[in-house]
Structure formats: structure tokens, C-alpha cells
C-alpha positions as CSV (number, residue, x, y, z in Angstrom):
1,X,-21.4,-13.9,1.2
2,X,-17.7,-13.8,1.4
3,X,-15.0,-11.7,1.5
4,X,-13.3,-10.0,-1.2
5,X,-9.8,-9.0,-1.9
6,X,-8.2,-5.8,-3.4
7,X,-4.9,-6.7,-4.9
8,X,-3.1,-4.1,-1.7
9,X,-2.8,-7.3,0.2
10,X,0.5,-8.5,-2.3
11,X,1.7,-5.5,-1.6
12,X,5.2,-6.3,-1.1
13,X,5.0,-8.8,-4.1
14,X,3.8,-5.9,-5.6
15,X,6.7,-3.7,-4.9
16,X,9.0,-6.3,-6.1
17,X,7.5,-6.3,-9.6
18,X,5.5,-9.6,-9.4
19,X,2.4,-9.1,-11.6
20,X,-1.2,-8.9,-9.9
21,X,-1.7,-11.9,-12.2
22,X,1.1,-14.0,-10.3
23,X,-0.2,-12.8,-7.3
24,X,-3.9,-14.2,-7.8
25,X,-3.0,-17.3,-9.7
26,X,-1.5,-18.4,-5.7
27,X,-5.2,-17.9,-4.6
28,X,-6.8,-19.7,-7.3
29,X,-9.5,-21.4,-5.4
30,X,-9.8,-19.3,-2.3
31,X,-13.3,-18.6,-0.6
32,X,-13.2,-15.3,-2.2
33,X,-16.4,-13.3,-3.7
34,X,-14.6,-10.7,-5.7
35,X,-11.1,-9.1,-6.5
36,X,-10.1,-5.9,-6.9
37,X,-7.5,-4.9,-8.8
38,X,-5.2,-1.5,-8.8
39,X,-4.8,0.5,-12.1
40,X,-0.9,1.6,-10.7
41,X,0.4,-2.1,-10.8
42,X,-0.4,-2.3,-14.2
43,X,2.4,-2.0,-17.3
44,X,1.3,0.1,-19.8
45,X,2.4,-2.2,-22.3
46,X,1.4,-5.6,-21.0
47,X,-2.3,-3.9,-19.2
48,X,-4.9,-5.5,-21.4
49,X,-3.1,-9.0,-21.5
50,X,-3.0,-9.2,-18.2
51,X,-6.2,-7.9,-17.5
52,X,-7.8,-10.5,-20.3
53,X,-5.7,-13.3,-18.2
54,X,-7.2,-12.2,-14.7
55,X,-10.6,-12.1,-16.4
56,X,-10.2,-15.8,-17.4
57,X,-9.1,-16.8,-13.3
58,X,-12.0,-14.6,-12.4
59,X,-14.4,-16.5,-14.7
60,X,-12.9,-19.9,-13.2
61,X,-13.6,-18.8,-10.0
62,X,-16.8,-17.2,-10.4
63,X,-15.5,-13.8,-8.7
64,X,-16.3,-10.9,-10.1
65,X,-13.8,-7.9,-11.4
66,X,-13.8,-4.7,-9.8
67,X,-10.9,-2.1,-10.8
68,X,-9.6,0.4,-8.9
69,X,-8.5,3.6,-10.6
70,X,-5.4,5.5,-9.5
71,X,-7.4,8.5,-10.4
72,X,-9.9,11.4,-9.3
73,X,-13.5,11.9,-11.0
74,X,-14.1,15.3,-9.9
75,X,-11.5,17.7,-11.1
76,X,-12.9,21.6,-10.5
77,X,-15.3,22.4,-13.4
78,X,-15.2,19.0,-15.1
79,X,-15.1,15.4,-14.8
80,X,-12.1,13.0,-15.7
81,X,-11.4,13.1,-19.6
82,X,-10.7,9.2,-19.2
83,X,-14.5,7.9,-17.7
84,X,-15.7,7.2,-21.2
85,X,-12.7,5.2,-22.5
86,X,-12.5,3.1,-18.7
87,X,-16.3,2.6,-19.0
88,X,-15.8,1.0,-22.7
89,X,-12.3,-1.1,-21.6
90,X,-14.2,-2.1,-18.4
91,X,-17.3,-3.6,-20.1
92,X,-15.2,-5.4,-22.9
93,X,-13.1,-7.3,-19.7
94,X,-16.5,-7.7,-17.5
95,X,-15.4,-5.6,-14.6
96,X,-18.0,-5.3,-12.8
97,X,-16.7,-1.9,-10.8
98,X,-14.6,1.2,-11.3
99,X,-13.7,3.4,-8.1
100,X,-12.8,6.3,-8.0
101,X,-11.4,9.1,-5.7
102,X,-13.9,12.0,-5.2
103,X,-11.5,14.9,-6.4
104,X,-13.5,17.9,-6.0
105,X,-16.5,20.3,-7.3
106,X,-16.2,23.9,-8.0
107,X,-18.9,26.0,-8.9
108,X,-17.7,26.3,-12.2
109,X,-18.9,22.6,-12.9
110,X,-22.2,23.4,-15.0
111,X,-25.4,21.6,-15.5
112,X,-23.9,20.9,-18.8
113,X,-20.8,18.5,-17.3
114,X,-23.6,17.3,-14.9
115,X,-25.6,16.2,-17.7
116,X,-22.2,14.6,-19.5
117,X,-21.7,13.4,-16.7
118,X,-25.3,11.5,-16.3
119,X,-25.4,9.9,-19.6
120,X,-22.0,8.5,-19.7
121,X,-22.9,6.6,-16.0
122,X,-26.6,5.6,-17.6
123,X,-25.3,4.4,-20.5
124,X,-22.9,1.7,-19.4
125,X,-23.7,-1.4,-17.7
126,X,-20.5,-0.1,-15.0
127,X,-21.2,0.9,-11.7
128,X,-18.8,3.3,-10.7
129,X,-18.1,4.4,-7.0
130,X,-16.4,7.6,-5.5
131,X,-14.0,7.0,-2.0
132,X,-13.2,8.8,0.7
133,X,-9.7,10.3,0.5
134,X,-7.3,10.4,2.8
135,X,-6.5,14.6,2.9
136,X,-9.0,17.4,3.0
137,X,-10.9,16.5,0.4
138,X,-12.6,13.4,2.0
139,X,-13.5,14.7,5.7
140,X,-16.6,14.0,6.7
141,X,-18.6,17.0,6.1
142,X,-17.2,17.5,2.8
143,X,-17.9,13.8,2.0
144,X,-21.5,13.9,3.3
145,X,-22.2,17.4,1.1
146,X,-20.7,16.2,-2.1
147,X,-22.6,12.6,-1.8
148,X,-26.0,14.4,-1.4
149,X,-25.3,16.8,-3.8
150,X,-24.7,13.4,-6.6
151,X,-28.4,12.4,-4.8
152,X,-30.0,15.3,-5.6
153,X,-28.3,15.6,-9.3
154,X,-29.4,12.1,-9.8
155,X,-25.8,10.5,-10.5
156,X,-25.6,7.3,-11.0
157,X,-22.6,6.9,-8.3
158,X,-22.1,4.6,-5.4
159,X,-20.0,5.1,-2.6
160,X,-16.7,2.7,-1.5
161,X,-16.2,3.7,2.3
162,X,-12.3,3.4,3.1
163,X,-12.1,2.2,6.7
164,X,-8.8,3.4,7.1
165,X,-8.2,6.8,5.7
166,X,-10.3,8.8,8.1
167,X,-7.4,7.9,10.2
168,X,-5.0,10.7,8.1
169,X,-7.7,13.6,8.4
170,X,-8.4,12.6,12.0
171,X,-11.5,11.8,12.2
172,X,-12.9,8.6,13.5
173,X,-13.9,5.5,11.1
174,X,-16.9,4.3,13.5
175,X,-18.5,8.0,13.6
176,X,-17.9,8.4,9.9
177,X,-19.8,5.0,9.6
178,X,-22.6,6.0,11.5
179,X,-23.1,9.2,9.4
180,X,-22.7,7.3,5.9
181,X,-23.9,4.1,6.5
182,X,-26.9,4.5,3.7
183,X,-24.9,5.8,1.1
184,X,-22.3,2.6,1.0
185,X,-21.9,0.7,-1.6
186,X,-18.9,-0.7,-1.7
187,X,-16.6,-1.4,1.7
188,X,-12.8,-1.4,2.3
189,X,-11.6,-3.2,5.4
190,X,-8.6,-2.1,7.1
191,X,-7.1,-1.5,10.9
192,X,-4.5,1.2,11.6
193,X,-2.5,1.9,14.4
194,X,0.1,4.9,14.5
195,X,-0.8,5.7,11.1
196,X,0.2,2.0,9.9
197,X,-1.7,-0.5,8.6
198,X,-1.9,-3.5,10.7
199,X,-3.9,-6.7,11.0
200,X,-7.1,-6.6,11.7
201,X,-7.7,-6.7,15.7
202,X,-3.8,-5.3,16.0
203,X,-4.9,-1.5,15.5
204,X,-7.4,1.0,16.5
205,X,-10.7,0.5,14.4
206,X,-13.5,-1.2,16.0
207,X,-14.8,-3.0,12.6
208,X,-16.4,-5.8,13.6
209,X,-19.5,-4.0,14.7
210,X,-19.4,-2.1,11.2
211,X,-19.2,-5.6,8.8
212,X,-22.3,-7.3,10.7
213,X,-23.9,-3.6,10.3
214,X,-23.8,-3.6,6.8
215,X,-25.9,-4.8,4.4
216,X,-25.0,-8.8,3.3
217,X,-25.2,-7.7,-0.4
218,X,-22.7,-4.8,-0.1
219,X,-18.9,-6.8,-0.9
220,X,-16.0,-6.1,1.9
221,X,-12.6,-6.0,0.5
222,X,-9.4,-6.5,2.3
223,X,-7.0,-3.8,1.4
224,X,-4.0,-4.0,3.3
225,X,-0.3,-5.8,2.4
226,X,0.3,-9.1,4.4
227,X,3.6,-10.5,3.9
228,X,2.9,-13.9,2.8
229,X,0.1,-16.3,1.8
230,X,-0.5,-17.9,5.3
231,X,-1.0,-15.0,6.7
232,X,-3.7,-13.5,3.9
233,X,-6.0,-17.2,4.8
234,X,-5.8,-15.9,8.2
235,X,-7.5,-12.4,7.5
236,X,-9.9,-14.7,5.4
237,X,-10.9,-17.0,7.6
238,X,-11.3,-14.4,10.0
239,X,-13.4,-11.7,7.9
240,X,-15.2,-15.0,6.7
241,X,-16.2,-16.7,10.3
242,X,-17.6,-12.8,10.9
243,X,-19.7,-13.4,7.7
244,X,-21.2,-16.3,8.7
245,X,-22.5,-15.6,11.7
């Protein structure tokens, strides 16, 4: 396996309007497994071109889509009104993931959402994954209650495990890791020092004894900006040596 990419790492491309399209076509070739893209960096107008376009470089590539929504799934006493239109857009343009943030239950949410809830995830051919957030709602405890509460209701929902935004709720990445290493799915690679992201073996998380604990079939994203091309095949090659071992 290799590494993957969420599109975080043009981020100052990004922020200067260049299209996550642009972005990736500079990669084109890159040992990469899959790409992640980010539902905020997307024109409303020109969305579904682009995303038709980066489904094409996917496809020459052989990496797979994953999409990252800008969004919350739980909100109180019902899910997010815009699952079942994301789950239809997603399968016509082959992404392969949707994550989400948690958001957060209330005990208003009935068996009757639950059960909305169930068949929209069983019915579509889209995994979709909840992440930690990086505020009250994704501490550790609350995390580890809401994720076996989607175990025992029998959702169909993975887990993306954010390396970095225990760091904003201070708690520790490494003990989080220990506590929810069987319910990850999905992992997002980042270091942090003083509440900044940083390259990896510049900040505070110890995450190369986390990557060689997972398992090989679970993808590892980089999600952090690097200013410029040579530096991104730097974080590759690095992430990818780890891989190989």
C-alpha cells in the first residue's frame, strides 16, 4: 500500500483560488493510493465538471475518490437532510468515500431516524465515515460512546481518525489511538506543534508507531498544506519508506 493525499496539502494553492483539479493534474503519476478531496474548495457552479474531470485523472491513475464533506451527520434529533442526495452524486462520480464530522445525538433522535438512517447507508454502494472533531464534540469519551452506540444500532459507519485535532481539545493523539484503534477505518496523518501544523517529525505526535500499527488495508492520508511540490514528494517518500517496511 501507499499513501494517500487529501487535497489540504495545496492548501495555499487553494487559498489562492487554483482549483483542486490544477492542483492534482501536477501529481499526475505520483505513488499515490487515493485522493481525497474537500467539498469547501468546490464552486457551486463549476462542482460536478470538475468533479467529472478529477474522476477521469483518478481513473488514469487507478486511485480511488474519497470526498470530504464540509458538513456534520448528526445534528440533535436527526441526521443531515443532504446524505441521500451526496450518496446518489457520489456513486454517479465513483467516489469511493464520504466523511463526515460526527455532529451530535440528542435523545430526541428516534428509532425512526435510526432506521432512515440504516437504509440510506445499506442501500448505497458508499461507505461513509464520521471524524473526530476538533471542539467538544469529538473528545475521547464522547467519541468512544457515540461510535459504540453506531455498533450496537448496527450503522453502517466507519470511523476516519484525525491525528491532529485531539491536539485543540487537549487530549493526546497516541492515547486516543490506543483506545480507538478497532474502530478505524479511515486515517488522517498530521504533526502539530503550538497548535500548527507542521511536517511530519517537526511537531509533537509520535505517528510512526501508529502507521505500522495499523492495519495495511486501512488508507493514510496526508492532510496538511505544504508550500510547494518538492516538498509534498518529501512527505511521500517519507510516509511511503514507513509503508514499506
Amino acid at each position: 500500500m501507499q499513501v494517500s493525499i487529501n487535497t489540504a496539502v495545496f492548501l495555499p494553492q487553494l487559498e489562492q483560488h487554483i482549483s483542486q483539479l490544477e492542483c492534482l493534474q501536477a501529481i499526475d503519476g505520483w505513488p499515490i493510493e487515493n485522493i481525497e478531496v474537500r467539498g469547501e474548495f468546490f464552486s457551486l457552479e463549476t462542482k460536478i465538471q470538475e468533479l467529472t474531470n478529477i474522476k477521469s485523472l483518478c481513473q488514469k491513475n487507478t486511485w480511488n475518490l474519497y470526498y470530504s464533506v464540509p458538513e456534520e451527520l448528526f445534528l440533535g434529533d436527526h441526521f443531515n437532510p443532504e446524505l441521500e442526495q451526496q450518496l446518489a452524486l457520489a456513486e454517479k462520480l465513483e467516489i469511493k468515500n464520504l466523511k463526515y464530522s460526527f455532529g451530535n445525538f440528542e435523545l430526541l433522535f428516534s428509532d425512526q431516524e435510526f432506521d432512515k438512517l440504516q437504509t440510506l447507508l445499506n442501500n448505497s454502494p458508499i461507505t461513509v465515515t464520521i471524524e473526530n472533531q476538533p471542539n467538544s464534540k469529538g473528545e475521547l469519551a464522547t467519541m468512544l460512546k457515540n461510535l459504540e452506540l453506531d455498533q450496537a444500532e448496527k450503522l453502517a459507519l466507519g470511523y476516519t481518525f484525525d491525528a491532529g485535532n485531539w491536539y485543540w481539545i487537549n487530549e493526546n493523539p497516541n492515547e486516543a489511538f490506543q483506545k480507538l484503534h478497532d474502530k478505524i477505518n479511515i486515517f488522517h496523518l498530521k504533526d502539530i506543534k503550538d497548535h500548527q501544523m507542521v511536517l511530519l517529525g517537526e511537531g509533537q505526535t509520535d505517528w510512526q508507531p501508529m502507521i505500522k500499527a495499523l492495519s495495511p488495508n486501512i488508507p493514510i492520508f496526508l492532510e496538511y498544506g505544504t508550500t510547494d511540490l518538492e516538498e509534498l514528494q518529501h512527505e511521500i517518500k517519507l510516509v511511503n519508506h514507513l509503508l514499506a517496511k
